[in-house]
KEKE-3310 file (N, C-alpha, C; in steps of 0.2 Angstrom, whole numbers, plus 5000, padded with zeros to 4 digits):
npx = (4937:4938:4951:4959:4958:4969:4973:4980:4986:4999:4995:5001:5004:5008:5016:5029:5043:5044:5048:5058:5067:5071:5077:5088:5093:5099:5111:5108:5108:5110:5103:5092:5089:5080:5068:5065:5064:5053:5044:5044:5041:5029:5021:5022:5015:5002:4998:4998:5010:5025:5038:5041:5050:5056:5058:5067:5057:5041:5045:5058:5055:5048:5056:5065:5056:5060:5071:5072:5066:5074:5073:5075:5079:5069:5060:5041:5030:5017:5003:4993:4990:4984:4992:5003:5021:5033:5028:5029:5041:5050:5052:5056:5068:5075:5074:5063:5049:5035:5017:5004:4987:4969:4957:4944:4929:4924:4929:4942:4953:4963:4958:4951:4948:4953:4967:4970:4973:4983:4996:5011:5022:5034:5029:5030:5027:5011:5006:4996:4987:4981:4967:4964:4965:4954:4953:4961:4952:4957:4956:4952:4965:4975:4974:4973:4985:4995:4990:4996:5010:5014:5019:5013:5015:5008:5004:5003:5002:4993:4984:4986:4981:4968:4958:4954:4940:4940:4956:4971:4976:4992:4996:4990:4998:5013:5025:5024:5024:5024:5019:5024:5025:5022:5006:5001:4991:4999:5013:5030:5035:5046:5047:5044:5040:5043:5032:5035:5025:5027:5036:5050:5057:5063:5077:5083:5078:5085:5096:5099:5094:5105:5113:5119:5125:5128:5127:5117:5113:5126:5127:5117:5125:5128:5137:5156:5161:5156:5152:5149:5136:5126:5120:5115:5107:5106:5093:5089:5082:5086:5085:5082:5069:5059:5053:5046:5036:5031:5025:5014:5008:5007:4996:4985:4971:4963:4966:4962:4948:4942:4949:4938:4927:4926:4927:4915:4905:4910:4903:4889:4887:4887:4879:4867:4868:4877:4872:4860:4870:4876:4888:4904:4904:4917:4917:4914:4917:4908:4917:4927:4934:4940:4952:4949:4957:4959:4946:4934:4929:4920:4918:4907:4913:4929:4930:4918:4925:4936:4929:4924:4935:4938:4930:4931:4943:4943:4937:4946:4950:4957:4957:4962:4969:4972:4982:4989:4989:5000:5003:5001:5011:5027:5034:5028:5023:5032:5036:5027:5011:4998:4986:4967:4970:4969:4955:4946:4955:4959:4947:4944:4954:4954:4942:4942:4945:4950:4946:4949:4959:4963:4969:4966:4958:4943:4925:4917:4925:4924:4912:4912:4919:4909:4898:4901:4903:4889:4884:4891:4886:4872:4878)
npy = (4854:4870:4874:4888:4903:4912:4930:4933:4924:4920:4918:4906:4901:4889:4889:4893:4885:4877:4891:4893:4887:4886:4897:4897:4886:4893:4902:4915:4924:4935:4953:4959:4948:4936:4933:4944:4954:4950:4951:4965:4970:4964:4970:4982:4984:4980:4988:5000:5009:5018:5012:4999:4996:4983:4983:4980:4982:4990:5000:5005:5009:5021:5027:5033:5039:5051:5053:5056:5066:5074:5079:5092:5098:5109:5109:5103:5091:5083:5073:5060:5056:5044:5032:5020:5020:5019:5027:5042:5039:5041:5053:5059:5055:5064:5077:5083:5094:5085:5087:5085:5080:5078:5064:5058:5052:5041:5036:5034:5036:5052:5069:5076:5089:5098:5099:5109:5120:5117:5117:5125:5140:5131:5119:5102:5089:5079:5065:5054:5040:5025:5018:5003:4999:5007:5018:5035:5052:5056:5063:5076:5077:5078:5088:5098:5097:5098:5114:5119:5116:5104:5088:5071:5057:5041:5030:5016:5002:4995:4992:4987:4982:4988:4999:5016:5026:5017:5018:5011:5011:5018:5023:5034:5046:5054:5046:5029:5019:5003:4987:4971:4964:4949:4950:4957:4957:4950:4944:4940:4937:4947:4962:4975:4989:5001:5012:5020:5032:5044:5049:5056:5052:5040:5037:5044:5035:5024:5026:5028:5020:5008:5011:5025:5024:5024:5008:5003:5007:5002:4987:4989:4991:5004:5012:5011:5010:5010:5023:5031:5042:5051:5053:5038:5023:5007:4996:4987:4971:4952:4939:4930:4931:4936:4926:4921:4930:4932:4919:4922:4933:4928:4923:4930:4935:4925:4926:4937:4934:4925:4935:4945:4939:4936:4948:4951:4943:4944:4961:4958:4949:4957:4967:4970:4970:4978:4991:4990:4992:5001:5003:5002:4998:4996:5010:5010:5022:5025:5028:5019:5003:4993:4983:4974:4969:4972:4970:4979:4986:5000:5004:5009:5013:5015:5005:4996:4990:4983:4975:4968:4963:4953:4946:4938:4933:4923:4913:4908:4915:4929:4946:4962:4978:4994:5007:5017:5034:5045:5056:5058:5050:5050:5057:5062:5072:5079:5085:5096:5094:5088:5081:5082:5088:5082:5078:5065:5058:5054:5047:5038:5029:5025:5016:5007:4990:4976:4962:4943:4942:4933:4927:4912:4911:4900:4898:4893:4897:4909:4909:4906:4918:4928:4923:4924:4938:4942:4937:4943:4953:4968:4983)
npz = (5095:5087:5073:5075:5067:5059:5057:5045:5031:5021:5003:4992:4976:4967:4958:4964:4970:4959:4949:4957:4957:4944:4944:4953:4946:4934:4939:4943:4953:4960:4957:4945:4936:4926:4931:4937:4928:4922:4931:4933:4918:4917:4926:4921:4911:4915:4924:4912:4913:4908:4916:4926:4942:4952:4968:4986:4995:4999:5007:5003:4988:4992:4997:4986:4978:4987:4983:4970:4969:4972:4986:4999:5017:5023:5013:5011:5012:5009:5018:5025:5039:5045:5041:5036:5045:5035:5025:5032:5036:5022:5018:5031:5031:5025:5029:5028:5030:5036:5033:5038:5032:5038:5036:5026:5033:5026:5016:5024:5017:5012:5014:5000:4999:5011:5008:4998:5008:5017:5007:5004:4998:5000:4997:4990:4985:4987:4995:4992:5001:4997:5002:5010:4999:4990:4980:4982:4979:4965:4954:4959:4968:4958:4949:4959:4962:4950:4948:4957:4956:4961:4965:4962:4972:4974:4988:4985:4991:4995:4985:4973:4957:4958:4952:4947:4941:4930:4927:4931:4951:4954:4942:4942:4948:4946:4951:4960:4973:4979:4989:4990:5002:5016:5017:5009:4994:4983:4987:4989:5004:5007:4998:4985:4975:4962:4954:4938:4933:4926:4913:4913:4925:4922:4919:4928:4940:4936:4940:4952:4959:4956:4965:4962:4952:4933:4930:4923:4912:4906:4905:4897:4885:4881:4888:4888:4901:4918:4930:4944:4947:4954:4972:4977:4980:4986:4981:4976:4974:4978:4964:4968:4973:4966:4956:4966:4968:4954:4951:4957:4952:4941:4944:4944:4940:4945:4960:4963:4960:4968:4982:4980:4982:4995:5000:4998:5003:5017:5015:5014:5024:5034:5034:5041:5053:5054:5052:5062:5073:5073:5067:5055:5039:5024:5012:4996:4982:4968:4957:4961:4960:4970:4977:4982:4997:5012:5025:5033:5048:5056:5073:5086:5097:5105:5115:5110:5100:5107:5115:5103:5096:5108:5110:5096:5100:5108:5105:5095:5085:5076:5076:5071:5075:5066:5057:5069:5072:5067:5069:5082:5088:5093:5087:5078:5087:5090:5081:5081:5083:5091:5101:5096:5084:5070:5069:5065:5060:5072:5078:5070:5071:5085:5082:5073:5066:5060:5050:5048:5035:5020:5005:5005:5013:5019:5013:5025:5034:5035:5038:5051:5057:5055:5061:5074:5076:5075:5083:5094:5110:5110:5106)
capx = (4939:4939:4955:4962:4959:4971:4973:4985:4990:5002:4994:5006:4999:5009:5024:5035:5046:5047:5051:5064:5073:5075:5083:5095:5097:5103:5114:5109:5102:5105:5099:5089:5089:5078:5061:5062:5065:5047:5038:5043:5036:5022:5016:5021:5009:4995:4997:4997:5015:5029:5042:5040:5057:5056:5064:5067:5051:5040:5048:5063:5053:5048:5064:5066:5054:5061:5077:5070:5063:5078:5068:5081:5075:5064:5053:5035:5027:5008:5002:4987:4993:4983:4997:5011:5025:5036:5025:5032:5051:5053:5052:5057:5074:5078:5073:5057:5044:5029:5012:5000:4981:4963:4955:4936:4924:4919:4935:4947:4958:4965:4952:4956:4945:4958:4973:4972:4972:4988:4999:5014:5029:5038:5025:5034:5022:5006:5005:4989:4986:4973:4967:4960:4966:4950:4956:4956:4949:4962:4953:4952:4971:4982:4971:4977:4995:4995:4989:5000:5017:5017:5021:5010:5017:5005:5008:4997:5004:4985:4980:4989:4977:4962:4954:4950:4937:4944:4963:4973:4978:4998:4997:4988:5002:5020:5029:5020:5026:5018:5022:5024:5025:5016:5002:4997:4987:5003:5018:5036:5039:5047:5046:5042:5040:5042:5030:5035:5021:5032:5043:5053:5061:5066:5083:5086:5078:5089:5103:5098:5095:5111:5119:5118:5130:5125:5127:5111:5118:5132:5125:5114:5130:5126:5142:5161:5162:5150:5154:5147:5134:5124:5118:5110:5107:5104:5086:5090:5080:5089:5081:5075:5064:5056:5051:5040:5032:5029:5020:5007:5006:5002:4988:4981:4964:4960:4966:4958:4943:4944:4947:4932:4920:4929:4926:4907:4903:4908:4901:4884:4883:4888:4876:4861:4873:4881:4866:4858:4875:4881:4895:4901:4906:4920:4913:4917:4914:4906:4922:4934:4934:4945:4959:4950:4965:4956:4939:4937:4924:4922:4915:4905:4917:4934:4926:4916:4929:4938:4923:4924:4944:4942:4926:4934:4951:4941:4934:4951:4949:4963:4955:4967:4967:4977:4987:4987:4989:5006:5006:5002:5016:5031:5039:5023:5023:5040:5035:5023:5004:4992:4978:4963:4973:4966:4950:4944:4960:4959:4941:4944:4960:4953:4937:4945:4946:4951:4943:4953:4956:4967:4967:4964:4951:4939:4920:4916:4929:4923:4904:4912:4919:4903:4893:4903:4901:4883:4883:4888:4880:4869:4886)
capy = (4861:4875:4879:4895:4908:4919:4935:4933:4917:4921:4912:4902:4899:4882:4888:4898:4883:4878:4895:4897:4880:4889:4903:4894:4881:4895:4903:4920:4922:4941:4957:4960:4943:4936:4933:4952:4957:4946:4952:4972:4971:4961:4974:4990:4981:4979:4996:5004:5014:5017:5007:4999:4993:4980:4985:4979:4984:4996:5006:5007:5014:5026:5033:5032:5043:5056:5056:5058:5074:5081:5084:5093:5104:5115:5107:5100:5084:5083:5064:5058:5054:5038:5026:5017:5025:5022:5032:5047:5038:5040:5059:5062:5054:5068:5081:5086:5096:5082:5091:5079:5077:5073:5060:5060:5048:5037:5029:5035:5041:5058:5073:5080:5095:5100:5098:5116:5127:5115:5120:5132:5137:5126:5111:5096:5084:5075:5058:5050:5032:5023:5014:4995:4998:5008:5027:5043:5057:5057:5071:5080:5078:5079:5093:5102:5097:5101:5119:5121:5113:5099:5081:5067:5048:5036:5026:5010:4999:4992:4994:4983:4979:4992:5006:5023:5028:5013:5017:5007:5014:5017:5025:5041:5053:5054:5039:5025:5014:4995:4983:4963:4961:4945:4954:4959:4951:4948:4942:4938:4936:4954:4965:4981:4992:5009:5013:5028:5037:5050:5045:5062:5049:5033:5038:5043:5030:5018:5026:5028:5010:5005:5015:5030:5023:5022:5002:5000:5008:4999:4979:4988:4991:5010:5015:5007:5007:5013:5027:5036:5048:5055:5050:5035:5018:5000:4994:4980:4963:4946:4936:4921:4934:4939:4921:4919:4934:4930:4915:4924:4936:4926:4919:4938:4935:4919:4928:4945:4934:4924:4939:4951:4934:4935:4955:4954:4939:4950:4965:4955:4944:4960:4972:4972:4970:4983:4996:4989:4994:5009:5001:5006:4995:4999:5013:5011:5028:5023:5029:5014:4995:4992:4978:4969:4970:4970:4971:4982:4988:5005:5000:5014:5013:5008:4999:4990:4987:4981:4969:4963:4959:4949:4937:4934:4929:4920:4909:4906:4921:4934:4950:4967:4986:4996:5011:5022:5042:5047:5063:5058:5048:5053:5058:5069:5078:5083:5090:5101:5090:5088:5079:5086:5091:5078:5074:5060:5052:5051:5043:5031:5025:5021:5012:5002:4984:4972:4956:4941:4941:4931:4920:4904:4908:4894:4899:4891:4899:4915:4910:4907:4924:4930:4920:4926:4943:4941:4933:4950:4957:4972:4987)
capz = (5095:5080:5071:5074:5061:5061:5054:5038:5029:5013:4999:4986:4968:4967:4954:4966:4970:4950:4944:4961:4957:4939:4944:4955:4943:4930:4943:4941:4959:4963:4954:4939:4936:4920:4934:4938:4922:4919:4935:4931:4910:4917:4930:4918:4905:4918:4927:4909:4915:4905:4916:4934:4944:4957:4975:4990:5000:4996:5010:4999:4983:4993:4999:4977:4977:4989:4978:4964:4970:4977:4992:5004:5023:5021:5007:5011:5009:5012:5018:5029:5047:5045:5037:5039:5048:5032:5023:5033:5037:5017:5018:5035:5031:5020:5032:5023:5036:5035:5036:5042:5033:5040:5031:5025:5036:5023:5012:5027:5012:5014:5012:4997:5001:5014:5004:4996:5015:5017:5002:5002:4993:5002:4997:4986:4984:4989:4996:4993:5004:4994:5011:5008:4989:4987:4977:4984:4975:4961:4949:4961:4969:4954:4946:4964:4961:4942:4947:4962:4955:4966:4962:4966:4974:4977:4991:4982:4995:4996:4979:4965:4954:4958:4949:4948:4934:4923:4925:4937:4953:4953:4935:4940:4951:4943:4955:4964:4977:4978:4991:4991:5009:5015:5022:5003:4991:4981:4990:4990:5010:5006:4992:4985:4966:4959:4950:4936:4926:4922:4909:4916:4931:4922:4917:4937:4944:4936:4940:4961:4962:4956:4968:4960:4946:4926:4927:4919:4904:4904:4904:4892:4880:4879:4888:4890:4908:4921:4936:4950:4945:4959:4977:4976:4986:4985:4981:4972:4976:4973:4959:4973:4975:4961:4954:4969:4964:4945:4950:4961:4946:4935:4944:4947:4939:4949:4966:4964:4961:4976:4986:4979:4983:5004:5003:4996:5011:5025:5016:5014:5029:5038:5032:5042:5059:5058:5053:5068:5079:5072:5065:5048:5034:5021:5007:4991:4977:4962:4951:4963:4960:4975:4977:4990:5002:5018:5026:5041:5054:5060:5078:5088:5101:5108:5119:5109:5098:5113:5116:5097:5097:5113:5108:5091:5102:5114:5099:5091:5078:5078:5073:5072:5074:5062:5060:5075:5070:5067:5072:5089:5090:5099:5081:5079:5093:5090:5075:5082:5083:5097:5101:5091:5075:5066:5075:5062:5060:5077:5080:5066:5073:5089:5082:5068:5067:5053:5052:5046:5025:5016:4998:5005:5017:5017:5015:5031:5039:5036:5043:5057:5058:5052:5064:5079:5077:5073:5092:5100:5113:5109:5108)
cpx = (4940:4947:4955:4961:4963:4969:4974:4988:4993:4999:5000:5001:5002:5016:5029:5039:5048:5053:5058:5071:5075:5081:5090:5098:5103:5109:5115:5105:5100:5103:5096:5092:5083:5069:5059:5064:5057:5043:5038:5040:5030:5017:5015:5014:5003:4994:4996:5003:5020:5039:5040:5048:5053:5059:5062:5061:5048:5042:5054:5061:5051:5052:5066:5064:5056:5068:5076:5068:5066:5077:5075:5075:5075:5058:5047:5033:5020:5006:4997:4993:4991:4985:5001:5016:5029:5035:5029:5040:5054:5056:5056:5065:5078:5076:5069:5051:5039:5022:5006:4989:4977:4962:4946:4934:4922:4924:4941:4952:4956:4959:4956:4953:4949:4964:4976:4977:4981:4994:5001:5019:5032:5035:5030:5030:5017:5006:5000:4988:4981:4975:4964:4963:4959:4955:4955:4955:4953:4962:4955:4959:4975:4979:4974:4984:4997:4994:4994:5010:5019:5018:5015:5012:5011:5006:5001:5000:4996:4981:4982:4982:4968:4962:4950:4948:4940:4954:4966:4977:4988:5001:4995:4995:5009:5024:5022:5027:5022:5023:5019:5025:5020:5011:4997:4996:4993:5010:5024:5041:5039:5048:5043:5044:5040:5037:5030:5028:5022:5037:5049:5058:5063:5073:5086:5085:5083:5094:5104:5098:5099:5116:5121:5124:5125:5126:5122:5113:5123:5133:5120:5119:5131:5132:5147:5162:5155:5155:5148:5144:5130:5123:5115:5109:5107:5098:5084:5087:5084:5082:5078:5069:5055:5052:5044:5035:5029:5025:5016:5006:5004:4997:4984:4973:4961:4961:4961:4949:4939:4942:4940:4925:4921:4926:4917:4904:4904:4904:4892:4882:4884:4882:4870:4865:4875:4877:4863:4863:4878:4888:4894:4907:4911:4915:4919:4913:4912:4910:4927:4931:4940:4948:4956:4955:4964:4949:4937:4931:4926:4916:4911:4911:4924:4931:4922:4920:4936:4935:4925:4931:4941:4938:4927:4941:4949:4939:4939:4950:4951:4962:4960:4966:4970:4982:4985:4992:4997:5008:5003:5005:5022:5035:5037:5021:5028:5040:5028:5014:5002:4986:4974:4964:4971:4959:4946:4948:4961:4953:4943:4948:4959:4948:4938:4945:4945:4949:4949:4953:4962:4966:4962:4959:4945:4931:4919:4920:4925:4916:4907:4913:4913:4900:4895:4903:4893:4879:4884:4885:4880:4878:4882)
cpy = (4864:4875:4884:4897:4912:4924:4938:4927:4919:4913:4911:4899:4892:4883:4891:4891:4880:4883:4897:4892:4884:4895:4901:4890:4886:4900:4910:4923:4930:4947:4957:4956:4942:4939:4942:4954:4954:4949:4961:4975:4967:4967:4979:4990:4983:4984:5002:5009:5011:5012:5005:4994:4990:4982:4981:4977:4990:5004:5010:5011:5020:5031:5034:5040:5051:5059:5058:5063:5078:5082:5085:5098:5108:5114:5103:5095:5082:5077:5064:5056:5046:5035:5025:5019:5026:5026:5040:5047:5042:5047:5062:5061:5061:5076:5086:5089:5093:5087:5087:5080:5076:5068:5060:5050:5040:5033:5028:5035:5048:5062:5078:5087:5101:5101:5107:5121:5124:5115:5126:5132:5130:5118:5107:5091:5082:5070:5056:5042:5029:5014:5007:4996:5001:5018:5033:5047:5058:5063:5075:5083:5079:5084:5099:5104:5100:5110:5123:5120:5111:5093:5076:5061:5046:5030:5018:5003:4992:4991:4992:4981:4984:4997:5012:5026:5023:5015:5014:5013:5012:5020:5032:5047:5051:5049:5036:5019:5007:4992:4974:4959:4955:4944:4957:4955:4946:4948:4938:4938:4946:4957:4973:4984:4999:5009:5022:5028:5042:5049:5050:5056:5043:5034:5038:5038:5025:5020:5026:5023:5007:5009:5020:5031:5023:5015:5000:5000:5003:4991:4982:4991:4999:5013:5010:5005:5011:5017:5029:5042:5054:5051:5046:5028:5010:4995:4990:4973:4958:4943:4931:4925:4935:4931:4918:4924:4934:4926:4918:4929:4935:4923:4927:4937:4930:4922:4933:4940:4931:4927:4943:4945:4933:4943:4955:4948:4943:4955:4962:4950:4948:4967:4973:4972:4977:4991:4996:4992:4997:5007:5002:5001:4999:5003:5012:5014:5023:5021:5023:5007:4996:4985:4972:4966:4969:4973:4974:4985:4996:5003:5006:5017:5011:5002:4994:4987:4982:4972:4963:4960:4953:4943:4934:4927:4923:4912:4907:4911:4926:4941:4956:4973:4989:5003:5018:5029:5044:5053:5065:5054:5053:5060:5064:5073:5082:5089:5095:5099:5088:5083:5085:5089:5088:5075:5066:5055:5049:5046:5038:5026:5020:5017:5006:4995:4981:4966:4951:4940:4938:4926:4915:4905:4905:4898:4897:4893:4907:4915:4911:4912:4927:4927:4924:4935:4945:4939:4940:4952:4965:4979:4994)
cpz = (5088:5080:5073:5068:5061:5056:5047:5036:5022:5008:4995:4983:4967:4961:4957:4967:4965:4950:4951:4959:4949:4939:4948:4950:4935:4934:4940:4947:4963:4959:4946:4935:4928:4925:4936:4934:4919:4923:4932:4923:4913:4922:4925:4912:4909:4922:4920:4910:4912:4908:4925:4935:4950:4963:4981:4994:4995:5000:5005:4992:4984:4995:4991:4976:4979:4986:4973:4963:4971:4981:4998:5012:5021:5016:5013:5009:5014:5012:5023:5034:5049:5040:5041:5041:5041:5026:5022:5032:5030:5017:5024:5035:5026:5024:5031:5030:5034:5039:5033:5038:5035:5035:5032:5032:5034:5020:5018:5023:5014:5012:5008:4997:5006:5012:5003:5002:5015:5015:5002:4999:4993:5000:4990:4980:4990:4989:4996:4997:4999:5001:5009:5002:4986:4986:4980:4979:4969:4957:4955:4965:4964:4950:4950:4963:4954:4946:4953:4961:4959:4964:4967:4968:4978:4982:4989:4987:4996:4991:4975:4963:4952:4953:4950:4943:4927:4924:4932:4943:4954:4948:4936:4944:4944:4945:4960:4966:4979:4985:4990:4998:5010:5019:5017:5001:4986:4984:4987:4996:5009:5002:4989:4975:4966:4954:4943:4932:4923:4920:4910:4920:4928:4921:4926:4941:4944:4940:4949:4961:4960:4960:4966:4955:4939:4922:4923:4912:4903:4901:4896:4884:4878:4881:4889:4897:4911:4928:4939:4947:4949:4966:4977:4982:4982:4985:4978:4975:4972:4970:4963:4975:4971:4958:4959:4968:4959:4947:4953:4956:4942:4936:4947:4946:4945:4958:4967:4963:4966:4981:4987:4983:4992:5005:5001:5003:5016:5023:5016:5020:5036:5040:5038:5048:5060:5059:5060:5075:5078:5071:5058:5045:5029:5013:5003:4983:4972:4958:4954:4961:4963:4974:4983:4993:5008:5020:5034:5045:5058:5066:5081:5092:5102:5113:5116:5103:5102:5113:5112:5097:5102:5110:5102:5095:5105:5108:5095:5087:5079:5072:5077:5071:5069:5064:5065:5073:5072:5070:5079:5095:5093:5093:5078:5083:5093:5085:5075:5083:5091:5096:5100:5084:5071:5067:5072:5061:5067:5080:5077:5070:5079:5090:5080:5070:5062:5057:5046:5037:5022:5011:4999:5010:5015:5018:5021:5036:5040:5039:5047:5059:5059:5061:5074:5080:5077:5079:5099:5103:5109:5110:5111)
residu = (UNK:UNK:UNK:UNK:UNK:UNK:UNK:UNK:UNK:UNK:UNK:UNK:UNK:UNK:UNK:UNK:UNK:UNK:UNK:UNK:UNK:UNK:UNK:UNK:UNK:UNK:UNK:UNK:UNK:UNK:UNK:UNK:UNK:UNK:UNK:UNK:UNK:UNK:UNK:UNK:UNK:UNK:UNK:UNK:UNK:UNK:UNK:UNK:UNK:UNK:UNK:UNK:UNK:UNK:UNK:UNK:UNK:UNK:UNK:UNK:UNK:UNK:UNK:UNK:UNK:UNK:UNK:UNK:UNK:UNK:UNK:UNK:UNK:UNK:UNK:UNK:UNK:UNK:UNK:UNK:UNK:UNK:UNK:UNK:UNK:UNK:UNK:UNK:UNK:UNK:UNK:UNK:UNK:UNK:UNK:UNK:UNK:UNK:UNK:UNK:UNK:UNK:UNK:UNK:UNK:UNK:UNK:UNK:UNK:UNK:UNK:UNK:UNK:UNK:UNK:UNK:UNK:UNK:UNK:UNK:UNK:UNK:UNK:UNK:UNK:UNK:UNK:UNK:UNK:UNK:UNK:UNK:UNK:UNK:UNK:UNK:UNK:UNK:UNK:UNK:UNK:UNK:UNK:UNK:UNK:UNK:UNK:UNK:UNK:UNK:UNK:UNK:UNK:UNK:UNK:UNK:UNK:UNK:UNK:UNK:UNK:UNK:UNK:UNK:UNK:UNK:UNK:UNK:UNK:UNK:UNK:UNK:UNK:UNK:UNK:UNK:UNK:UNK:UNK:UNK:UNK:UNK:UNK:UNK:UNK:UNK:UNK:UNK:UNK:UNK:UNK:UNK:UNK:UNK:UNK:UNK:UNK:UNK:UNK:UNK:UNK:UNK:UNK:UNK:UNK:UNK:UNK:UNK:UNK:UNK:UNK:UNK:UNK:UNK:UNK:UNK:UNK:UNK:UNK:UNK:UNK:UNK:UNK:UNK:UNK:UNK:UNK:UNK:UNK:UNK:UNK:UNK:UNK:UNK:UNK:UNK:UNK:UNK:UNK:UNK:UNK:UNK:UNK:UNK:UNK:UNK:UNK:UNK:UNK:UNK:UNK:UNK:UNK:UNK:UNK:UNK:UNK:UNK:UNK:UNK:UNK:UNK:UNK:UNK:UNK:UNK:UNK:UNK:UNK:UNK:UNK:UNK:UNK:UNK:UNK:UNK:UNK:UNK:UNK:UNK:UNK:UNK:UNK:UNK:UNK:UNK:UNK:UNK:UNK:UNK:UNK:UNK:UNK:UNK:UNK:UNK:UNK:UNK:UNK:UNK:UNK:UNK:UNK:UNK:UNK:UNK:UNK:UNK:UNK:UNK:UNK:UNK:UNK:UNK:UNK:UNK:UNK:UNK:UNK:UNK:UNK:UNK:UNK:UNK:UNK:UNK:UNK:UNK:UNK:UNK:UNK:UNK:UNK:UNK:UNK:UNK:UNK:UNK:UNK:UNK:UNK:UNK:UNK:UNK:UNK:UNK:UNK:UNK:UNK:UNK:UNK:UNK:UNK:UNK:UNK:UNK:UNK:UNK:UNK:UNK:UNK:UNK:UNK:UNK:UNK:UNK:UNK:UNK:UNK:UNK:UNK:UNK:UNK:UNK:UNK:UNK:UNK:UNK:UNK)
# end
């Protein structure tokens, strides 16, 4: 009998238990440690951004973001309905009125065509998803924000690494939020980054994730003591964190290339498949080089997406839906949303289907995938 495929295997580069035995052996094991003090100058290099902080999650850089903004009730914050809940949580904890997005057809990123009609005083900011780690329309979203006086956060959560017309995603709005969950290409179990491009926010950021004190100054010898300077939190990763991190970062090029040779096999052993079945493969713009993140199937139907999940399961191969429409959750109905508000976010969400993607998957694992879909009856 086959192996199981599942869905997600966290890869390990091979020096996370080295560089974790060093950071215990220098007994320096919780915050802003040497290793994330290594992993945060090695991203801001590679995103091109004047400083990026490590946190928690990336849930937690998002809530950064919504301090950063001051955003209090009665402000707006425009975001796609197809994402993550903490997407929304970040904003909705601050008692921000979310106004919810279609998304185009084609990248299932937000439609930034529609953005404008949705924009009022009360707007804040734009949340762009970049969905698979392929870009949304960037020119054309922060050229909106610029003329509107709104702030752009990139939830890059899917997109370390990618490109939008040559410049990295994560570096084009004002704040970017990354995640390290081990679910992403780069992993430390849990984890997450700020990313500033607005060298405007580095002074507060630090001071919000130390608890809204000015210890950063203080270890950095600029003041005599440190105090309490605004509301702030706790978003501090320990240092055992950050070293499993580093080492999967410094194998970036070997993994990113890895994955792009797992994302061009499905989209080439998938192609003529899914023509024939009305099924639609992930698009990628001319101006993106995507993050190969994940590989996904828009199916005709629930139903035969239905179909597809089962005879992957039946086969040992654990294939997955994704995010189901926010704002027809319990949380978005509350806030005013209906079925048909969204009507694209809503077809997508219930055709969708992620096929198994991760480092290590072995060629031969992936025909089987391949070969099992390719087996389907007629949809």
């Amino acid at each position: 009998m086959s192996e199981s495929i599942p869905f997600n295997r966290p890869h390990l580069g091979g020096s996370e238990l080295t560089y974790a035995r060093q950071a215990i052996e220098g007994l320096k094991i919780s915050s802003n440690g040497d290793f994330t003090r290594r992993c945060e100058e090695l991203l801001a290099d590679a995103l091109e951004v004047p400083r990026v902080m490590l946190t928690t999650s990336c849930t937690s850089a998002l809530e950064m973001t919504a301090l950063l903004l001051d955003l209090r009730p009665g402000d707006e914050v425009v975001m796609p309905s197809f994402t993550f809940v903490s997407t929304a949580n970040a904003y909705r904890l601050r008692g921000v009125k979310l106004v919810f997005v279609d998304i185009r057809p084609d990248t299932l990123n937000l439609d930034e065509t529609a953005l404008e009609a949705l924009l009022t005083p009360a707007s804040r900011a734009i949340v762009p998803v970049h969905y698979g780690g392929i870009a949304c329309a960037m020119d054309e979203i922060c050229s909106l924000a610029r003329a509107r006086g709104v702030r752009v956060i990139e939830d890059n959560a899917h997109g370390l690494f990618a490109r939008y017309k040559g410049r990295p995603l994560g570096s084009l709005g004002d704040l970017a939020a990354q995640s390290f969950h081990d679910t992403k290409n780069f992993s430390c179990g849990e984890g997450g980054a700020l990313v500033i491009g607005n060298p405007e926010f580095i002074e507060r950021a630090e001071i919000i994730r130390e608890m809204g004190t000015d210890r950063s100054r203080f270890f950095r010898g600029e003041i005599d003591k440190y105090t309490w300077v605004e509301v702030g939190t706790n978003c501090l990763p320990s240092d055992l964190l950050a070293p499993v991190l580093f080492a999967q970062l410094e194998e970036r090029e070997s993994v990113q290339r890895a994955r792009r040779a797992i994302w061009d096999r499905y989209a080439t052993g998938l192609a003529d498949w899914a023509q024939s079945n009305g099924a639609r493969l992930p698009h990628v713009p001319d101006a993106c080089e995507h993050s190969a993140h994940l590989f996904h199937l828009v199916m005709p139907s629930e139903a035969s997406r239905r179909a597809l999940i089962e005879q992957l399961r039946a086969n040992d191969i654990q294939a997955v839906f994704h995010f189901q429409p926010l704002h027809l959750s319990a949380v978005g109905r509350a806030l005013g949303y209906a079925p048909g508000d969204l009507p694209i976010t809503e077809e997508v969400a219930g055709r969708l289907v992620r096929l198994p993607f991760y480092t290590d998957l072995a060629e031969a694992e992936q025909e089987r995938v391949i070969g099992e879909i390719l087996q389907l009856e007629p949809l």
